[in-house]
Every structure is written in structure tokens, then in C-alpha cells.
C-alpha positions as CSV (number, residue, x, y, z in Angstrom):
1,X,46.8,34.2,62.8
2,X,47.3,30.3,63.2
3,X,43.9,30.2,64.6
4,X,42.5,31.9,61.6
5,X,44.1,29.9,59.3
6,X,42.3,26.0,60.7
7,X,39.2,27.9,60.5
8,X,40.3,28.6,56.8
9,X,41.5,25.5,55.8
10,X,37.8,23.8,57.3
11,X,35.6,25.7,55.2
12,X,37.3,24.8,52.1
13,X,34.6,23.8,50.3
14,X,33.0,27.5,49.9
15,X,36.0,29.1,48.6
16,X,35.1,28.4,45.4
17,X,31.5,28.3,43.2
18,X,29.5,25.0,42.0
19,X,26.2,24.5,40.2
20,X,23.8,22.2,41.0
21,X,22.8,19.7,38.1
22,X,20.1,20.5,35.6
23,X,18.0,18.5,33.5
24,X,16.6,19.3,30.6
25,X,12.6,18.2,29.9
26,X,12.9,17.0,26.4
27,X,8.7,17.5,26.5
28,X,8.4,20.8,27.4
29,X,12.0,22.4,26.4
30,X,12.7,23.5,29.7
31,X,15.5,23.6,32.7
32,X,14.7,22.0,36.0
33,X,17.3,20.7,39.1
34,X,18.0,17.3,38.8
35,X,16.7,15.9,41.9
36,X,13.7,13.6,42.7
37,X,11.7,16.5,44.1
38,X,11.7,19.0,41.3
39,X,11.6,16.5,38.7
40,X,7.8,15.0,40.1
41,X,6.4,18.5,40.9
42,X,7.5,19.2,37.2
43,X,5.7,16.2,35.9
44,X,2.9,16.7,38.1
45,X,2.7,20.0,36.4
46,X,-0.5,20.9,34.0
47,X,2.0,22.4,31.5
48,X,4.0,19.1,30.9
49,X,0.8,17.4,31.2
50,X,-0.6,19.0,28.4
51,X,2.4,18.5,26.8
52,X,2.7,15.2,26.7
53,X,-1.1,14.8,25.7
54,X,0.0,17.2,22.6
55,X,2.8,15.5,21.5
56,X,1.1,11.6,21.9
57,X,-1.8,13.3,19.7
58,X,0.9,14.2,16.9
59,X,2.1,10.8,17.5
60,X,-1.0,9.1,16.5
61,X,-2.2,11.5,13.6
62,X,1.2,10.8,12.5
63,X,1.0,7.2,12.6
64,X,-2.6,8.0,10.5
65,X,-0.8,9.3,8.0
66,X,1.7,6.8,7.4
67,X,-0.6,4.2,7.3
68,X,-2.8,6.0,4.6
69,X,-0.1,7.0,3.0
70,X,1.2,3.0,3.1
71,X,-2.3,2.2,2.0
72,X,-2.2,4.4,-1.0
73,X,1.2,3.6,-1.7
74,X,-0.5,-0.3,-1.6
75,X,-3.6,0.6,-3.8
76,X,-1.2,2.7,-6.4
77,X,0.8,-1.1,-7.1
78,X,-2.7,-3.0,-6.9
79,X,-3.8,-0.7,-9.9
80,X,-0.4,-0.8,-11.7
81,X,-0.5,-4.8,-11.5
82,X,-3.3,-5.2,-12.6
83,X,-3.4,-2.8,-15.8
84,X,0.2,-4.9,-16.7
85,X,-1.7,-8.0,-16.1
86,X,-4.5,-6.9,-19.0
87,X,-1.6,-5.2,-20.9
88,X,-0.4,-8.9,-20.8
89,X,-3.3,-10.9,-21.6
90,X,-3.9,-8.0,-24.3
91,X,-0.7,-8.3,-26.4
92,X,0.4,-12.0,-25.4
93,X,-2.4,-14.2,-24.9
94,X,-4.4,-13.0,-27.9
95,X,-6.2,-9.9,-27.1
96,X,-8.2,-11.4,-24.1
97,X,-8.3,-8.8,-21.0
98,X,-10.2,-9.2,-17.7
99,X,-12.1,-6.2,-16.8
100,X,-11.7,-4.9,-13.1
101,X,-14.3,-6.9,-12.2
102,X,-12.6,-10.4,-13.0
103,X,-15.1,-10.9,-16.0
104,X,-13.0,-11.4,-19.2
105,X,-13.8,-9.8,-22.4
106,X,-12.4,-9.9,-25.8
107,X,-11.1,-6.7,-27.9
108,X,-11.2,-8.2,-30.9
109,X,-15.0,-10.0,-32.0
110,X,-14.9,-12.9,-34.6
111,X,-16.7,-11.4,-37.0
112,X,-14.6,-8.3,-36.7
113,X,-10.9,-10.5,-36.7
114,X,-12.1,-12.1,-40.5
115,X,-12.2,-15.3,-39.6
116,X,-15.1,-16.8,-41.7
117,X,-14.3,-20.8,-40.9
118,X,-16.4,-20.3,-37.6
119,X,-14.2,-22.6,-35.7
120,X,-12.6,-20.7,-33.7
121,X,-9.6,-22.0,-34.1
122,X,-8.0,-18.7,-35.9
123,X,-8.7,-16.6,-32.9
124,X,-6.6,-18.6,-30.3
125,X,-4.3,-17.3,-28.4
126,X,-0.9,-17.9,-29.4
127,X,1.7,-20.0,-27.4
128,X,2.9,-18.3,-23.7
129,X,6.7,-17.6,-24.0
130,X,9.0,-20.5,-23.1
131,X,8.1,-21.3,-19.1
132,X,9.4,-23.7,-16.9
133,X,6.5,-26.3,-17.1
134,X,5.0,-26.7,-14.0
135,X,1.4,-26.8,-12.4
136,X,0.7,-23.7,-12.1
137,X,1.8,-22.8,-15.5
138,X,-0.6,-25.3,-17.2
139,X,-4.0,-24.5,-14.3
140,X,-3.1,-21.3,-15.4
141,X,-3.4,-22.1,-19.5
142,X,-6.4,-24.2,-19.0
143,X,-8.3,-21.2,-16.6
144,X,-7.4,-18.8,-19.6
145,X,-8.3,-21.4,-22.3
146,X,-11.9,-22.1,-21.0
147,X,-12.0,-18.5,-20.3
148,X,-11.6,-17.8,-23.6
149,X,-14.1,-20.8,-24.8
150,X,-16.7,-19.7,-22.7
151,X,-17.1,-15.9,-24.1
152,X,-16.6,-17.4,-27.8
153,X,-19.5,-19.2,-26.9
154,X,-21.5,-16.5,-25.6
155,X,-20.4,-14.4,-28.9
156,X,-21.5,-17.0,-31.0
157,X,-25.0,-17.6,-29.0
158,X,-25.4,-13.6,-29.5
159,X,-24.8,-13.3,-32.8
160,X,-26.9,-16.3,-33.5
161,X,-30.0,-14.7,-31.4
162,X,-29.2,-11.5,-33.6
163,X,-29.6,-12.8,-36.9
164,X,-32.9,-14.8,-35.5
165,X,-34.2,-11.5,-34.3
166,X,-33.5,-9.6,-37.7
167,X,-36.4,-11.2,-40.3
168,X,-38.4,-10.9,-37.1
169,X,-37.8,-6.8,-36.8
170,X,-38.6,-6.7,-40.6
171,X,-41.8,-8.3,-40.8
């Protein structure tokens, strides 16, 4: 019986059951042993190959969609600055706007705004709201003042070419 029991007390180990470790393959959702051998012929596998190709293609068309989204998102605030900027320029500065392409014109026309002097001078834009005064502020004034010059001018020339044309159209 003493014999028995050495023989007992050496193989100790299998009296009772353990596992071997697992590892899960976050890729492919599956169980595999966690040892160097199992985990390479699993990666070497065409399954977890085409997995991995599947999952970097929703990575990038992912990515493509963010980035359009971003770039809509960008385009959206463009737009909305830019209508504010002629809603600005529309109810402060007079009633001069800048059409999308960055060429000004004027909502209201002289002859249509009553003023009969033909200066000009009733058609200005009235003063900016209190600023700090720096350069900016005034490069911007003088842009928008010659701006503003410029198509008066161009009204003036048109209207003038108009009433030339008339007695011609007549005769």
C-alpha cells in the first residue's frame, strides 16, 4: 500500500483538470490556443487573410466618408459666411453686396434711390459701427469705398450711353 501511495503522490499533477489558454482573434471572431504555432498557421490562414483585407477596405471607405462628410460640413460654413458677409454689406454698408463671384453690385440704382443732385454723395454708405481703428479696419473701408466708386461710375457711364442711344432709336 506504501508503494502505491509514492506512486500517487508523483503524479500529482493529473489528479485534477486544466485548460490550455485561448486567444481570441479579434479579426475573425474566433477561438484558437495561445501558443506561437497555432497563432501563425491561423494568420497564415486565407480566412483571416480575407478578413483583414475586408475590414482595412471598411477602414478606408470609412475614412472617405468622413472626409466628404468634413468637406461638406466645410463647404456648408463657406456658404453660410459668405451669404452673412452680403447680408452685412447689404443692411450696414449701404446696400452694396458682392455676388459669388467677388464682383460687387448695388441693389439699389441712383436713379431708383431719388437722389437727383447726381453727386453721389446721398448714396454712401453710412458709418461702420464703432471698431477698434486699426489697418485693416481702414484697407478694408477704402477697398469697399472705391468698390463702391467704381460701379457708380459705371452706372453713371450706362445711363449716360442710354440716354445718347435714345434720340438715336427714335430717328
Amino acid at each position: 500500500f506504501v508503494q502505491y501511495l509514492s506512486i500517487f503522490e508523483r503524479n500529482t499533477m493529473t489528479t485534477y483538470w486544466k485548460s490550455q489558454p485561448r486567444r481570441m482573434c479579434d479579426i475573425c471572431k474566433c477561438w484558437l490556443a495561445d501558443n506561437k504555432a497555432s497563432i501563425d498557421f491561423h494568420e497564415r490562414g486565407n480566412r483571416h487573410k480575407g478578413n483583414v483585407e475586408k475590414r482595412l477596405r471598411e477602414a478606408r471607405e470609412k475614412g472617405r466618408e468622413k472626409q466628404e462628410s468634413m468637406r461638406e460640413a466645410s463647404d456648408t460654413l463657406r456658404e453660410m459666411e459668405r451669404a452673412a458677409m452680403q447680408s452685412y454689406l447689404a443692411n450696414d454698408l449701404g446696400g452694396e453686396t458682392k455676388s459669388l463671384d467677388g464682383v460687387p453690385n448695388r441693389k439699389r440704382n441712383l436713379a431708383e434711390s431719388g437722389s437727383g443732385s447726381g453727386s453721389g454723395m446721398d448714396s454712401l454708405p453710412p458709418p461702420p459701427p464703432t471698431r477698434p481703428r486699426d489697418f485693416a479696419f481702414y484697407q478694408k473701408q477704402f477697398i469697399q469705398y472705391k468698390l463702391m466708386t467704381m460701379q457708380q461710375e459705371q452706372q453713371r457711364q450706362q445711363q449716360q450711353d442710354q440716354r445718347e442711344q435714345e434720340p438715336q432709336q427714335q430717328e
